[in-house]
C-alpha positions, 0 to 999 in steps of 0.5 A: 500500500505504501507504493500506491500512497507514493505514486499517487504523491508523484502524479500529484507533484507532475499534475501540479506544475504540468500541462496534460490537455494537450500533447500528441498520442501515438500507437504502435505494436506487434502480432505474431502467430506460432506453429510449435512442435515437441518430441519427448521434452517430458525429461526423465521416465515421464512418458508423453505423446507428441505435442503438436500447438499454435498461439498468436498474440498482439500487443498495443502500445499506447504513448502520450506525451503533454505538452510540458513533457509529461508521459504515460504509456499503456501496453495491451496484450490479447493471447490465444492457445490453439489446442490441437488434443481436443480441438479448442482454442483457449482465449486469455483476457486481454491483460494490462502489463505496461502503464505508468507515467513519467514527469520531467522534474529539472534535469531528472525524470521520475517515473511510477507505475507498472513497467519492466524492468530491463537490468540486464540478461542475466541478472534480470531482464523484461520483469514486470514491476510495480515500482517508482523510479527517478533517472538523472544524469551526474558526471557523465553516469546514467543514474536509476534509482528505484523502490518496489513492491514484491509482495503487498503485506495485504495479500499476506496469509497472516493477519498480522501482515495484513494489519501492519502492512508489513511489505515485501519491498526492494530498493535499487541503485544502477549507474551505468557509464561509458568509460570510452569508446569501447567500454561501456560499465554498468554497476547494480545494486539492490536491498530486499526488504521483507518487513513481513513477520517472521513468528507467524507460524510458531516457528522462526522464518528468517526474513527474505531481505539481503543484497543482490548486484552485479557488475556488466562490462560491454568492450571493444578491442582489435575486432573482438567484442566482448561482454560479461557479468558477475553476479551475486544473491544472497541467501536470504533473498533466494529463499522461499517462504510458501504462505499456502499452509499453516506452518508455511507448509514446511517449504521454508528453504533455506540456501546459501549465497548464489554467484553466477559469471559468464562472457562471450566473445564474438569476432566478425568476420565479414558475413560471418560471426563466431561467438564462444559463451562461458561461464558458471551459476554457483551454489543455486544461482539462477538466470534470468530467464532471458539469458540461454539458448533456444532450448536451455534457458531463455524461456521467457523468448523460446516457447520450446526451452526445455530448461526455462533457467540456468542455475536454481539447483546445484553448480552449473558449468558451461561452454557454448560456440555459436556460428552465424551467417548474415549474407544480407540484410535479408536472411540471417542464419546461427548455430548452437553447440551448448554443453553443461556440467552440472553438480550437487543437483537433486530432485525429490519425487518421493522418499525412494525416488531421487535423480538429477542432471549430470550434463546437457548437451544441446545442439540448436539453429534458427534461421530468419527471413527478413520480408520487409522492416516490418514482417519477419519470418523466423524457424527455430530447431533444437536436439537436447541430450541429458545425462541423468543419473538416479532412479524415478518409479524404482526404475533408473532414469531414462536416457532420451533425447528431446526434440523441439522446434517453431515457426514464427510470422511476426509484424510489427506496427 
């Protein structure tokens, strides 16, 4: 509640010395339309059938801008599922995910209301927020600083949280700053303040609030080009805390810190452009969801990934060459070789059933046709090669390879 008392204070403030009658609104958008394929994606002895689907989306974009600077923007979405089993079609009601207002305030812009929030990759990308933000340039730095809600006390299962108020929060400080032509830096830094408390249940839960930040690199030197982050999440923040039974439903876990790096070095060479990834997510450190490949993470893009996140159980290692090909500026063509280690993972089904990944291998490609600026035409394909050890059912775990792949038409307006 104490967010929407802020961001009721800010529009006052904008609405106090703006102009808003008069400006200029404009519209934009995209659509797509998706034909999705699966082959034994179900990992381990899950047996099931070939999974055959279609979806489309649209997605509006409202803009208006006042005549004394002021901003707010608007985002629809409208979904479809084409469900081939029982020849439905599910539709999800129109959803609202991007609206918030910007007010000009000097030299700094403030900002509130519901919107993503892009840090980066790999530490977190395209996450819908209820947050307020000032942005302000100092000493040739980008500044962003930042308040959100994670979790509203009044939606707490405890009536303590819900008298106190006691919010879930995060505070957040990005700097981001171009040392040179070829090195871009950018600093994060974020506080989780779970004030929710912490006896409810006749037993202690420590509080989900700690620190988590990173540091990005973006450099250019003799016809490379580089990029890498290291990442860190304390314990605390990474823990869960399920409010779905009386004593929070004995899922209460606690973890140690994550820490998570990687880089990727690519060189082009006319037409042509390698690129090598490598990098670790330790001690559960977990991905953005935006970060991976076609079928290992990156689930928030790719509707045929099979592993939505990098990391979250156990240490993962990885290497990952890449092979593109861009003849023109009509048709572009990449290629994925992925291998991951990954130790101390375990996956509990039952009391006697126990199995975890060893290593994932996957082999990828995606190719895209470039009709005109605005229609594109894109074919995604991917194998995925799990080594499992343990049991599932009393029956060692199957060794089977997965296959996934996807068309997709997409306009943009």
């Amino acid at each position: 509640m104490k967010a929407r008392y802020l961001c009721f204070l800010i529009i006052l403030t904008g609405l106090a010395g703006t102009p808003i009658f008069a400006g200029e609104i404009t519209f934009s958008g995209d659509g797509r339309v998706r034909a999705i394929l699966r082959n034994n994606t179900f990992v381990g002895n899950v047996d099931g059938p070939d999974q055959d689907s279609w979806d489309s989306r649209v997605r509006l974009v409202a803009k208006g801008k006042a005549d004394g600077g002021a901003y707010a923007r608007a985002r629809v979405r409208f979904n479809s599922k084409w469900r081939e089993t029982d020849a439905r079609t599910e539709f999800i009601d129109p959803t609202v995910d991007i609206a918030y207002l910007g007010i000009p305030l000097g030299g700094a812009i403030i900002e509130a209301g519901r919107m993503k929030n892009n840090v980066t990759r790999f530490f977190e990308w395209d996450q819908g927020v209820d947050q307020a933000r000032l942005l302000w340039d100092w000493h040739d730095t980008d500044w962003i600083a930042s308040y959100r809600v994670l979790r509203e006390g009044t939606l707490s299962e405890f009536e303590i949280d819900k008298i106190e108020n006691n919010d879930d929060v995060a505070y957040g400080l990005i700097a981001k700053r171009q040392l040179s032509d070829d090195l871009l830096a950018q600093a994060n830094l974020f506080y989780a303040d779970d004030q929710r408390n912490e006896f409810v249940t006749g037993k202690f839960i420590p509080p989900a609030s700690g620190f988590y930040s990173s540091i990005f690199f973006d450099a250019h030197f003799l016809g490379f080009n580089l990029v890498t982050e290291a990442a860190y999440k304390d314990g605390n923040v990474r823990q869960t805390r399920d409010e779905t039974g009386a004593v929070i439903n004995e899922k209460s876990v606690l973890r140690g810190d994550g820490w998570g790096w990687y880089a990727e070095i690519e060189y082009p060479l006319g037409s042509f452009l390698p690129s090598f990834n490598t990098g670790f997510a330790v001690n559960g450190y977990e991905a953005d969801n935006d970060f991976g490949w076609i079928l290992i993470g990156n689930s928030n893009n790719e509707p045929i990934a099979i592993i939505s996140q990098i990391g979250g159980l156990g240490d993962w290692f990885w290497f990952a060459p890449s092979f593109g090909y861009f003849p023109n500026s009509r048709f572009k063509l990449k290629g994925h070789l992925v291998w991951i280690a990954i130790e101390d993972q375990r996956k509990e089904f039952g009391p006697d059933d126990t199995w975890s990944f060893q290593h994932l291998l996957e082999l990828s490609a995606d190719a895209t046709f470039i009709f005109t600026d605005q229609v594109t035409l894109t074919w995604k394909l991917g194998w995925l090669k799990p080594d499992l050890i343990g049991f599932y059912e009393e029956e060692p775990i199957k060794q089977e390879t997965a296959f996934a792949s996807y068309v997709r038409l997409q306009i943009n307006f």
